[in-house]
C-alpha positions in Angstrom: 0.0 0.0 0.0 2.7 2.0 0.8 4.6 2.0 -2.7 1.1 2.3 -4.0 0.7 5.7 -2.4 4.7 6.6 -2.9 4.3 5.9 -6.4 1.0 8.0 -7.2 2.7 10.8 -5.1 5.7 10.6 -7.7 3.6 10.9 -10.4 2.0 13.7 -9.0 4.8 15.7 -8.3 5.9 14.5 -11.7 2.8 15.8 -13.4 2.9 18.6 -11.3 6.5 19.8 -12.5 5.3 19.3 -16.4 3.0 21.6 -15.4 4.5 24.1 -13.6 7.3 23.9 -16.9 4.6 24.1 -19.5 2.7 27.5 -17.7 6.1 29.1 -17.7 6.6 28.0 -21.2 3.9 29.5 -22.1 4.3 32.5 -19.8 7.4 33.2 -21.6 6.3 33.0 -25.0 3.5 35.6 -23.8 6.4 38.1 -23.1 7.8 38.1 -26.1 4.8 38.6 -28.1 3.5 41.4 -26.3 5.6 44.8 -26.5 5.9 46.7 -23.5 8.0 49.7 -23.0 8.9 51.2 -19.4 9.5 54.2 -20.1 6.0 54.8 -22.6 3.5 52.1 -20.6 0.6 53.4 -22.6 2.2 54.3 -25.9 0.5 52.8 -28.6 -1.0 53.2 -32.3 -5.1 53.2 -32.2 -6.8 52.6 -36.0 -10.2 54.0 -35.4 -12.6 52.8 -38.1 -15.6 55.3 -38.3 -18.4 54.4 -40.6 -20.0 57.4 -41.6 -22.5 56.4 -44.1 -24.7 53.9 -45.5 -24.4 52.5 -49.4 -26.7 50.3 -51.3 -24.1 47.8 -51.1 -21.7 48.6 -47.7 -20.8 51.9 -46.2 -18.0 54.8 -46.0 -15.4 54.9 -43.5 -13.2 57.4 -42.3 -9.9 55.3 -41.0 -7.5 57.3 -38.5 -4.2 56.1 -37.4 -3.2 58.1 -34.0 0.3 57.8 -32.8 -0.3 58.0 -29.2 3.6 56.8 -28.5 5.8 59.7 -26.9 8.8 59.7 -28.4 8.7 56.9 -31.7 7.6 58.6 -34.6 7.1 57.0 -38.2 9.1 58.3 -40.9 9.6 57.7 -44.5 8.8 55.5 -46.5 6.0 55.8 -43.8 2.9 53.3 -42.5 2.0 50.5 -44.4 -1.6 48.8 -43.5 -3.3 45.8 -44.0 -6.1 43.6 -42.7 -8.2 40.6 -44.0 -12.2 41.2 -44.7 -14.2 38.9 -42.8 -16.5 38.1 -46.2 -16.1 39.0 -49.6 -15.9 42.8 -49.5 -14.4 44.8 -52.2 -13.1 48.5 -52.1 -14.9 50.6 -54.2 -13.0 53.9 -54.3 -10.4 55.8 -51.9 -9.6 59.1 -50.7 -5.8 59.9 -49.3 -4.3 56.7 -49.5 -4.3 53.8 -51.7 -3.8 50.0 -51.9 -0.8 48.2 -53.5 -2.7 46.1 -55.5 -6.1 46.2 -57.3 -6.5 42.2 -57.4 -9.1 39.8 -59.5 -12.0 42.3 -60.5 -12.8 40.4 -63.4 -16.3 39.5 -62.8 -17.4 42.8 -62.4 -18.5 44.5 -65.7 -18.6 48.7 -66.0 -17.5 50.0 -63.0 -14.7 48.3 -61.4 -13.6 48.2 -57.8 -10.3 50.0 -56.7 -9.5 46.9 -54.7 -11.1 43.4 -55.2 -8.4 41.5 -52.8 -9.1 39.5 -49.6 -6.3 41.2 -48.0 -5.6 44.5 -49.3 -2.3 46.8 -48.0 -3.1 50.2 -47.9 -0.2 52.9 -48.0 -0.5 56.4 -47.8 -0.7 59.2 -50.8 2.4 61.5 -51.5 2.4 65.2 -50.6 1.1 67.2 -53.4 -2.1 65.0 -54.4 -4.9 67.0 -56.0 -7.2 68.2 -53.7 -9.9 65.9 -54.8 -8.2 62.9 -54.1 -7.7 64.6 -50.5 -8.8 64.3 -47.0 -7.8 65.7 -43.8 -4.4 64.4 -41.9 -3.4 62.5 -45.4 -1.1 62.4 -47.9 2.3 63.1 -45.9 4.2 59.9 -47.6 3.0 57.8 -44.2 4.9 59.9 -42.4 3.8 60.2 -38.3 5.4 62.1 -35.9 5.4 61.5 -32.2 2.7 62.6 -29.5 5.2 64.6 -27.6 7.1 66.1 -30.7 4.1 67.6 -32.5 0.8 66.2 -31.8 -1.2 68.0 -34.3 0.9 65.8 -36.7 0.7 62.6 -35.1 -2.5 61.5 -37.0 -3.2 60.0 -40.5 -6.7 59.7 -42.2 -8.2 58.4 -45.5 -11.4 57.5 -46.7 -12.7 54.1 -48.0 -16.0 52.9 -49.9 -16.5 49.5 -48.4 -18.9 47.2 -51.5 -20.5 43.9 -50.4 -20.1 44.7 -46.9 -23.3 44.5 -45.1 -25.6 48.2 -44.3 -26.8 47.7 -40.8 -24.7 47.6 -37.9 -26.1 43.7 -37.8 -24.6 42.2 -41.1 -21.5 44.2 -40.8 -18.3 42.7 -40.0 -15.5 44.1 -38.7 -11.9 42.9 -40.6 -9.2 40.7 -38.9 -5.7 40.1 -39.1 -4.8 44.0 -38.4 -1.1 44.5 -40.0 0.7 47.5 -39.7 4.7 48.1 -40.8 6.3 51.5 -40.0 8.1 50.8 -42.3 9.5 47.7 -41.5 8.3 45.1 -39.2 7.7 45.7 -35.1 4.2 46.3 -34.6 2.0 43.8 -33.5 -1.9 44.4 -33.9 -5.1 43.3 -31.3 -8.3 42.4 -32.8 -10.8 44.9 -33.8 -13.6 45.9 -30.6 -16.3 47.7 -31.3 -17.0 50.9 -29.3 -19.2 53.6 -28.6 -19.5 55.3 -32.0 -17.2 58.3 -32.6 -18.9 61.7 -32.3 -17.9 64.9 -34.4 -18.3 68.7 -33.6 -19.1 71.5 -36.6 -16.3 73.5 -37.3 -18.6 76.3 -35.8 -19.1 74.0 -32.8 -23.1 74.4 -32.8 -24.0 70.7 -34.0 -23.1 67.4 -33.2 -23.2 64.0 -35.5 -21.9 60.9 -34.6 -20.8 57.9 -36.7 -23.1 55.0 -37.6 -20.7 52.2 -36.1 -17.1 51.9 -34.7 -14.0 50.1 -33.9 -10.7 50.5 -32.8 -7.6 48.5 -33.2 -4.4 49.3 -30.9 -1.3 48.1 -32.3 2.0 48.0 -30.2 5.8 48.3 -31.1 8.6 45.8 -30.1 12.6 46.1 -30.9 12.9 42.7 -30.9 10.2 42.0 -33.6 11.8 45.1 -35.6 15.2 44.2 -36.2 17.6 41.4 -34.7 20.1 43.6 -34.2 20.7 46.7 -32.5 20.2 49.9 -34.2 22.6 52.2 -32.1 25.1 52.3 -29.1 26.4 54.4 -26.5 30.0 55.5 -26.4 31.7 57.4 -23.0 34.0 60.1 -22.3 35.2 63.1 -19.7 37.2 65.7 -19.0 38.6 63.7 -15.5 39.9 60.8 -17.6 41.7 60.4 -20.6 39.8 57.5 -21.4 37.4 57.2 -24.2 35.0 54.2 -23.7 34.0 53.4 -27.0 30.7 51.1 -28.2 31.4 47.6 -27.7 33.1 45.5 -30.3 30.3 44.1 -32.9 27.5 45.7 -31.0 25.5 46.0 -34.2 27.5 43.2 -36.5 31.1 43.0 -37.3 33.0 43.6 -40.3 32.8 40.1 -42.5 33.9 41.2 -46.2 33.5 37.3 -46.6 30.0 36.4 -46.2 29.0 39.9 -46.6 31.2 41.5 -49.1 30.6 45.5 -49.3 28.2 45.7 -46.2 30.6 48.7 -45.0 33.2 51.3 -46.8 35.4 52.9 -44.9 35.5 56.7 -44.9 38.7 57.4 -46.2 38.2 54.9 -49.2 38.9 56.1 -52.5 35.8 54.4 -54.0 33.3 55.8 -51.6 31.7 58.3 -54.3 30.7 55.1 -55.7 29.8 52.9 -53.1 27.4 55.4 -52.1 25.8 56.1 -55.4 26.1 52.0 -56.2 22.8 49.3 -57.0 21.5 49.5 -53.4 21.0 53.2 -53.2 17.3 52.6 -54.6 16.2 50.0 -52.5 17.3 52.1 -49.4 19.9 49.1 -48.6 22.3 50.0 -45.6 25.4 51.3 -46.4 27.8 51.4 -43.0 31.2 53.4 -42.5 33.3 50.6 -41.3 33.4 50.9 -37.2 34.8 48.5 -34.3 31.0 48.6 -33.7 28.9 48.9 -37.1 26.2 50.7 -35.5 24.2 53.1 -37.8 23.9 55.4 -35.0 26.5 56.1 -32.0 25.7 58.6 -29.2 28.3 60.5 -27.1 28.0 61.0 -23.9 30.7 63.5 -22.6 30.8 64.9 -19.1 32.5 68.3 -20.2 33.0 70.7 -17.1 32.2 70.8 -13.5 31.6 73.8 -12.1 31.0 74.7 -7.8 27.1 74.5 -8.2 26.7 73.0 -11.6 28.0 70.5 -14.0 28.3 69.9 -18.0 27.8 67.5 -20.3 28.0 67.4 -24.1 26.0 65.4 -26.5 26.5 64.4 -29.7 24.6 62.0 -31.9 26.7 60.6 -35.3 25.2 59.1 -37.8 27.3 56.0 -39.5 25.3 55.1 -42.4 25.8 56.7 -46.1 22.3 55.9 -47.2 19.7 57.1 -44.6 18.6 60.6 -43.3 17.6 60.7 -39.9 13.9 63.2 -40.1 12.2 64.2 -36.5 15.1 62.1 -35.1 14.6 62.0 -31.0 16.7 60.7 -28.0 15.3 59.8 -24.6 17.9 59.8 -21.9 17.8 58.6 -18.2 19.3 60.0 -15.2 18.6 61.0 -12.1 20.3 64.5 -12.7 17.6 65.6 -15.1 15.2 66.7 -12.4 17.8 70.2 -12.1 18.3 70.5 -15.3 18.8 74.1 -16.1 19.9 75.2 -19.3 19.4 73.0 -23.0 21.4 74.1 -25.6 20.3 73.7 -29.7 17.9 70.9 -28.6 14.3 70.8 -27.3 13.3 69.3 -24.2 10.5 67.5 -22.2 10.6 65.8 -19.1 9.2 62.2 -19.2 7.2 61.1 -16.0 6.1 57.4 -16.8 5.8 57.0 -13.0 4.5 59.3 -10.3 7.2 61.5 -8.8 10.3 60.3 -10.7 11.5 63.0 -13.2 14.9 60.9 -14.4 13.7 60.6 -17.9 14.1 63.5 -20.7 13.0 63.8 -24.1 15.2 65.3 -26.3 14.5 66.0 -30.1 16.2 68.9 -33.0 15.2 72.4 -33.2 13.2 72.9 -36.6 14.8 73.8 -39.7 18.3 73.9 -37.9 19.3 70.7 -36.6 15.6 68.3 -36.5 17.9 67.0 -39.7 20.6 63.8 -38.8 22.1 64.1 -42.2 23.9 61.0 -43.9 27.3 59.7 -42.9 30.1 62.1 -43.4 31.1 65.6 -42.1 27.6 67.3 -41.7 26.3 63.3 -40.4 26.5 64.6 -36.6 24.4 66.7 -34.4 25.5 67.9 -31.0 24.1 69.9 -27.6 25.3 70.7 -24.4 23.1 69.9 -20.6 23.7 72.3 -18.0 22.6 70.5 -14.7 22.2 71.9 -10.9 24.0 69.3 -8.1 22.2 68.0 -5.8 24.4 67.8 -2.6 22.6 64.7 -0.8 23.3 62.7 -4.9 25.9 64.0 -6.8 29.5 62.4 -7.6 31.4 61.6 -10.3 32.5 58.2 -8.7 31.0 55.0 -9.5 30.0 56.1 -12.9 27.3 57.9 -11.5 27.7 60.7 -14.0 26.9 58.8 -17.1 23.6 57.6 -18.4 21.8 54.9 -17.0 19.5 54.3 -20.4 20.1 56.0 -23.9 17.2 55.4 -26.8 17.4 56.7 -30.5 14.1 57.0 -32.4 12.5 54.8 -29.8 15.0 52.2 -29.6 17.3 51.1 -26.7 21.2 51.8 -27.4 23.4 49.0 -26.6 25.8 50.9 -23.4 29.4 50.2 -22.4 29.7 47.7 -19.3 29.6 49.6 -16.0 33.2 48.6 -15.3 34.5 50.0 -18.3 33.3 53.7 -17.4 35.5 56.2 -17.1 37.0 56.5 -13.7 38.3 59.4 -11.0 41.6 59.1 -11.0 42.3 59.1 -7.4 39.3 56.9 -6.2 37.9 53.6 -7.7 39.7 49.6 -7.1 41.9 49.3 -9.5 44.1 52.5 -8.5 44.2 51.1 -5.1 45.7 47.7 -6.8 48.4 49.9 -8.6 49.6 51.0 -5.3 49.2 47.8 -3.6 51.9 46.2 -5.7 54.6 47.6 -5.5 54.6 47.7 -2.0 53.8 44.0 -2.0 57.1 43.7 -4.2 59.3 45.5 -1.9 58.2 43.8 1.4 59.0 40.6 -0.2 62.4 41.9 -1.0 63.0 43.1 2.3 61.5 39.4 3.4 64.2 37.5 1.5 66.9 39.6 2.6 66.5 39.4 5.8 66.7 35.4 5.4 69.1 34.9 3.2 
């Protein structure tokens, strides 16, 4: 009886580990599909679908993408959508954006649909469309930029004639399989929930209409979806120590002219003029100066001067690849300083306060039309500021590393930083100064120890 009961106990226990393994599993593949960011808990990308009016055949919708993320924008080539109709609707006609395909609209004789595909990709229309083919918040080239950079901005619209579709809020069916690529991969899409139906104010704010039905989809943004590698690093520097703490070897890749012959050029190459202007200049293919680190992007982080009440730091962003333009470009710092900061040269600035009463976090983005520009690789690919900051007597010191960042991002993603123990150090405190002393003391006691055997 009793190996009985010791044996269903073991397989108990036993069952009860497979389980316990198969939850956490499954906990951890539920992290990595769902994007979270720390320091923007509620940023996010909302597609509001807004039908506004009734067809013989479907409806009219207004679709608005709203970048509610603080500091990741969406630049050019811009937004790419797509979804999957949940019958066998067709688009009739558009206004401010366009699909990428028309499709099979063979059976339909006369008038033929703009889009006849299951799963159509919408992208937006250029600036300078005719006015006819316009609607409000369209037509910037799918360009978005961030809530806190310019709000009024951060929206895109078009218009949409929906055939076969249903005209009661009963037969219609809201679309599935929500896609969205700014411009690459990243974002990952929820379902579509209908909600309360959107309600619009008169320009002369005396009536109100609302919409006959509407849904919202909220799509998120994750750095490890986007890219496999990292898209920028963090390099050290200051005026106590003659150290320079670059970016880690291969942070980003490392040089291979094997496998990947031409991935990078160096700078002073005689065949960069054509390198630059070579085949993959068209299909916006990287093109990286040759570094230790091949990062496209490296940010400097250089405590400059220290001053009785105040202390300096200079910041400079370079920009490492010959093919891309940095637009709207912004950087998100953290550190504990930046609740006295006083003065911000050349750059703009907003304090980030993802959590109640902690002001570590700043935003920090160009000035327009004088440096909101990070040009291509090469002389003008840089742009640079200086932070003025207050001390705080019961926090500040420059030991420890406590001067230097404690999290750098670069259009929204995280830079890859130097190991603590590689940070620039005070010259008369830290360990290893004290081991420099240590030794040759050790040396000459052991001298003396000998001697006085011998």
């Amino acid at each position: 009886m009793e190996t009985v009961l010791s044996s269903a106990t073991g397989s108990i226990s036993k069952l009860s580990s497979f389980t316990i393994l198969l939850l956490f599993l499954f906990s951890c593949s539920t992290f990595t599909s769902t994007a979270y960011d720390a320091l923007d808990p509620t940023g996010n990308i909302t597609i509001k679908w807004d039908v506004i009016s009734w067809t013989p055949d479907g409806y009219v919708a207004v679709v608005t993408m709203y970048n509610f993320q603080q500091y990741r924008h969406i630049q050019a080539p811009g937004w790419t959508l797509g979804w999957t109709w949940a019958k066998k609707e067709v688009i009739w006609s558009m206004m401010g954006a366009q699909t990428t395909e028309q499709g099979d609209c063979s059976k339909y004789k006369g008038n033929i649909p703009h889009c006849c595909k299951k799963d159509p990709t919408v992208v937006d229309l250029l600036p300078g469309t005719p006015y006819n083919q316009q609607i409000a918040n369209c037509c910037k080239g799918g360009v978005m930029n961030s809530w806190v950079q310019d709000p009024a901005n951060a929206a895109s619209s078009f218009q949409v004639s929906v055939g076969a579709a249903g005209t009661t809020n009963k037969t219609v069916r809201v679309p599935k399989n929500f896609t969205l690529k700014a411009p690459g991969p990243g974002y990952t899409c929820g379902p579509a929930k209908i909600v309360k139906p959107t309600k619009f104010v008169s320009p002369d704010k005396r009536r109100i209409t609302q919409a006959m039905m509407t849904w919202n989809v909220t799509c998120t943004y994750s750095q490890f979806l986007a890219q496999k590698t990292p898209t920028c690093c963090v390099s050290l520097s200051s005026f106590y120590n003659d150290t320079i703490v670059n970016c880690p070897t291969c942070t980003c890749g490392c040089q291979n002219n094997i496998t990947e012959p031409g991935s990078c050029v160096s700078r002073t190459s005689p065949y960069l003029a054509s390198a630059v202007s070579g085949p993959g200049k068209s299909s916006n293919t990287p093109l990286l100066q040759c570094t230790s680190h091949m990062c496209p992007v490296r940010v400097h982080w250089h405590v400059k001067l220290n001053y009785k009440e105040y202390w300096r730091v200079k910041i400079t962003i370079t920009n490492f690849n010959y093919r891309m333009n940095y637009t709207l470009w912004s950087l998100v710092v953290q550190h504990p300083n930046f609740d006295n900061l006083t003065q911000l040269f050349s750059f703009n600035y907003k304090s980030l306060t993802p959590y109640a009463g902690l002001n570590d976090t700043a935003m920090l983005w160009g000035v327009k039309f004088y440096n909101d520009f990070l040009s291509e690789a090469g002389p003008l690919g840089n742009v640079q500021s200086e932070l003025l900051f207050r001390k705080d007597s019961s926090t500040f010191t420059f030991e420890k590393g406590w001067a230097f960042p404690r999290r750098i991002y670069f259009n929204g993603d995280n830079c890859v930083m130097p190991p603590p123990d590689a940070y620039p150090w005070l010259p008369n405190s830290g360990f290893r100064p004290v081991i420099s002393l240590l030794q040759p003391v050790m040396f000459l006691a052991s001298i003396v120890f000998l001697w006085a055997y011998m």
